[in-house]
N, C-alpha and C positions, 0 to 999 in steps of 0.2 A: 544704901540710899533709902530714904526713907518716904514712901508715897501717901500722897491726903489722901483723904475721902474723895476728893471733885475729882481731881487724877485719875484716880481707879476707874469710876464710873466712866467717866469721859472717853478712859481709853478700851472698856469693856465695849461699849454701845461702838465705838469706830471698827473694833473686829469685828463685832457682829455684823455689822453693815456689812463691811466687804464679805462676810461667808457667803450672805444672804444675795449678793452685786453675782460675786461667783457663780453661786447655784443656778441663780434665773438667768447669767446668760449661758453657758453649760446647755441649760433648757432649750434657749429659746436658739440657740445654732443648732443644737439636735433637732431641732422639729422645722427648721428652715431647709437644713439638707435635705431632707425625708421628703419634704414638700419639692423641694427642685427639681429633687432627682425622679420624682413623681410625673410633675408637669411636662419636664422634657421626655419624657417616656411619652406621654400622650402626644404632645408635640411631635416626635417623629414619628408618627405612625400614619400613615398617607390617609386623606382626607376621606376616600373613598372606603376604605376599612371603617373608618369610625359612623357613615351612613347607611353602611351596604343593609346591613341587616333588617332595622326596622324598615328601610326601603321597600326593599327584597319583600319584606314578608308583606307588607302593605299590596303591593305591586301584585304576588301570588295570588293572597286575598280576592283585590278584583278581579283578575281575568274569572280564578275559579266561578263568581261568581256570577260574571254577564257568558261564562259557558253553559253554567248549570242552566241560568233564565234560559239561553237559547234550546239546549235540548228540552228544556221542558215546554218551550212553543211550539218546538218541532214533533214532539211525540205526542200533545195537546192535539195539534191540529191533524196526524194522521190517526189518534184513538179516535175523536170528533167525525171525521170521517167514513172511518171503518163501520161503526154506530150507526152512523146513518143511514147508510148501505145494506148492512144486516138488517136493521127496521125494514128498511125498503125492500129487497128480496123473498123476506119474510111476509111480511104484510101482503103486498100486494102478488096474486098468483102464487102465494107459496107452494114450492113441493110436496109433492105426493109421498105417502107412504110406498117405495116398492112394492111393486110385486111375485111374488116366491111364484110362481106357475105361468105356464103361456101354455094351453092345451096339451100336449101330450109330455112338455120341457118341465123342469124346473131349473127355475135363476138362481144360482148363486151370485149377488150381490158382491162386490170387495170395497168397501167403502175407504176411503183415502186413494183409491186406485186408479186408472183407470183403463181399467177392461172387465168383463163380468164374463160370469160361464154358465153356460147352459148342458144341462146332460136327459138323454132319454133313452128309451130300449124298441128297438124296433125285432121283434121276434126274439132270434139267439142274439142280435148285434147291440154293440154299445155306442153309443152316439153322443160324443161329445162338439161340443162346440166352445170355441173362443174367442169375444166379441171386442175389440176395440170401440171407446168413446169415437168421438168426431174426430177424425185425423185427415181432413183435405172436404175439398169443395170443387163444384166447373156451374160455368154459368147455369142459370134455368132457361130452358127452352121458352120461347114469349109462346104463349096461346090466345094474345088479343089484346084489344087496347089497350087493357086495365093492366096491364102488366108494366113493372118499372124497369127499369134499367140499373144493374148491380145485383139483382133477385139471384138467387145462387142457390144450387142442391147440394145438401150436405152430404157426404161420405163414409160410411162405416167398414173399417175390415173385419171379416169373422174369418176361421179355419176350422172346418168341420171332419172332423176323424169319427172313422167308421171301424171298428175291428169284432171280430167275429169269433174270442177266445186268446188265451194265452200262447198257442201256436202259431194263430195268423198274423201274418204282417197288416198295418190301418192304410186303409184307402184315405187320403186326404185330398181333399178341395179349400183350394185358396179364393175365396169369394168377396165381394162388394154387394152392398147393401145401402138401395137408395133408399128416397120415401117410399117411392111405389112398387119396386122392381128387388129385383136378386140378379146380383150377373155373377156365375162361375168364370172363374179367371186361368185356375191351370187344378189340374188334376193326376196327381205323383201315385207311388208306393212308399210306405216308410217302413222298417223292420222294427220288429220290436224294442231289440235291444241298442238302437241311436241311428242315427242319421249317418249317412256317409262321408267322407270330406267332401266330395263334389256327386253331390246323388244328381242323378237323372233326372229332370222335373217336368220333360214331355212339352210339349207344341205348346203353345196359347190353346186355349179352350175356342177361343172365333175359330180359329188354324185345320180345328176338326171335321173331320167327315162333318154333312149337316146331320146327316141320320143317327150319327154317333152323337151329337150335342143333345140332340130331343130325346136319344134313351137315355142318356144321363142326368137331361134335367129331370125328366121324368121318375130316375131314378131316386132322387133328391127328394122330388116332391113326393115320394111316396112317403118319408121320412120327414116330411113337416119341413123340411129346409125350402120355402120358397117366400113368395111373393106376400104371401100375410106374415111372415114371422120378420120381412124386410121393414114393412109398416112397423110392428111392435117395437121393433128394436130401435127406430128413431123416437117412437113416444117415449121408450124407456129411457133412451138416453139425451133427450131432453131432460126431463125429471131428473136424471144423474147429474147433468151437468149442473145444475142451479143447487141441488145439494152441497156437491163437491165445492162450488162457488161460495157459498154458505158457511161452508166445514173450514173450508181455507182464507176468507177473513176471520174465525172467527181465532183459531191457530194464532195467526197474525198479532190480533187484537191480542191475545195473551200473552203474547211475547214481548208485544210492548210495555206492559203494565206493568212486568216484572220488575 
């Protein structure tokens, strides 16, 4: 058979179409499945999955941040405080420098502490002493009009050890110290080497013969443990207390800043 020229062409350009009909739809099913099977893939994935996150993370966001505001009100308003407390203790009546001597004593100070110690030598003997801050109060006696109501004496315990060499056992006295006064409370023996499980700690000191209480204050007072060293110890430990008071906002305030 024998084909024209228009034939030929005609039926070249009709295969080409269909190669061409073929290919792009070949394409365009490949790339509609691909997208199907895509969609339904997001499609089944529960609603709350495809929000949770940037939710979540939004959601984190705030709290963190009306937490932070809050503690920083809160440590704002106790640094604010603290400041102005410390101004104020400082400025007005501030503290004394201790003092290292009381007549025949010297203070050892223990700052953060509160107790101080006192040591001295009376002849061969060694004289220590152990002074608690303010630990208790009883009312004040009224002496006249001008006196109020709630006025209170403060309280100090010392323990005064007396030994007389590495042989002897220490005489100890368990004592109160008002403003004005010394009062001996009980009067023991301690051995050198510790305490007993249940030592012996003798009568109350009032319990005593009278005549035995006057040699022994007497005894005391030869030794500086009286009624002026009772007065000191309350100036002193006024002066301690508003330091420590001082020391311990100021502790405080650095703790918070960190």
């Amino acid at each position: 058979m024998v084909w024209d020229s228009s034939q030929l062409s005609f039926h070249s350009m009709r295969a080409l179409i269909d190669r061409v009909f073929r290919a792009s739809r070949r394409a365009y099913l490949s790339h509609s499945s691909f997208s199907s099977k895509t969609l339904t893939s997001r499609l089944q994935q529960p609603l709350c999955v495809q929000i949770q996150k940037p939710f979540s993370n939004s959601l984190l966001q705030t709290r963190t941040y009306i937490s932070e505001m809050r503690k920083s009100a809160f440590e704002g308003n106790i640094l604010r405080i603290l400041r102005n407390e410390i101004q104020y203790e400082s400025e007005y009546a501030p503290p004394k420098e201790p003092v290292t001597t009381f007549n025949s004593f010297t203070v050892e100070d223990r700052p953060g502490e509160q107790w101080i110690r006192l040591r001295s030598k009376y002849g061969e003997e060694d004289i220590k002493i152990e002074v608690t801050m303010f630990d208790g109060s009883v009312p004040a006696p009224k002496t006249g009009d001008g006196d109020k109501d709630g006025d209170v004496q403060l309280h100090i315990s010392l323990i005064v050890d007396i030994s007389k060499g590495e042989n002897c056992g220490v005489l100890e006295f368990v004592c109160s110290a008002w403003p004005d006064c010394l009062d001996i409370q009980k009067v023991f023996m301690l051995r050198r080497n510790g305490v007993p499980a249940s030592p012996y700690m003798g009568p109350d000191f009032k319990d005593l013969d009278d005549e035995l209480q006057t040699s022994l204050q007497e005894f005391m007072e030869a030794r500086g443990v009286n009624d002026e060293l009772a007065e000191f110890l309350h100036e002193y430990m006024m002066n301690k207390d508003k330091t420590e008071f001082i020391r311990w906002m100021g502790k405080v305030k650095s703790f918070v800043e960190k």
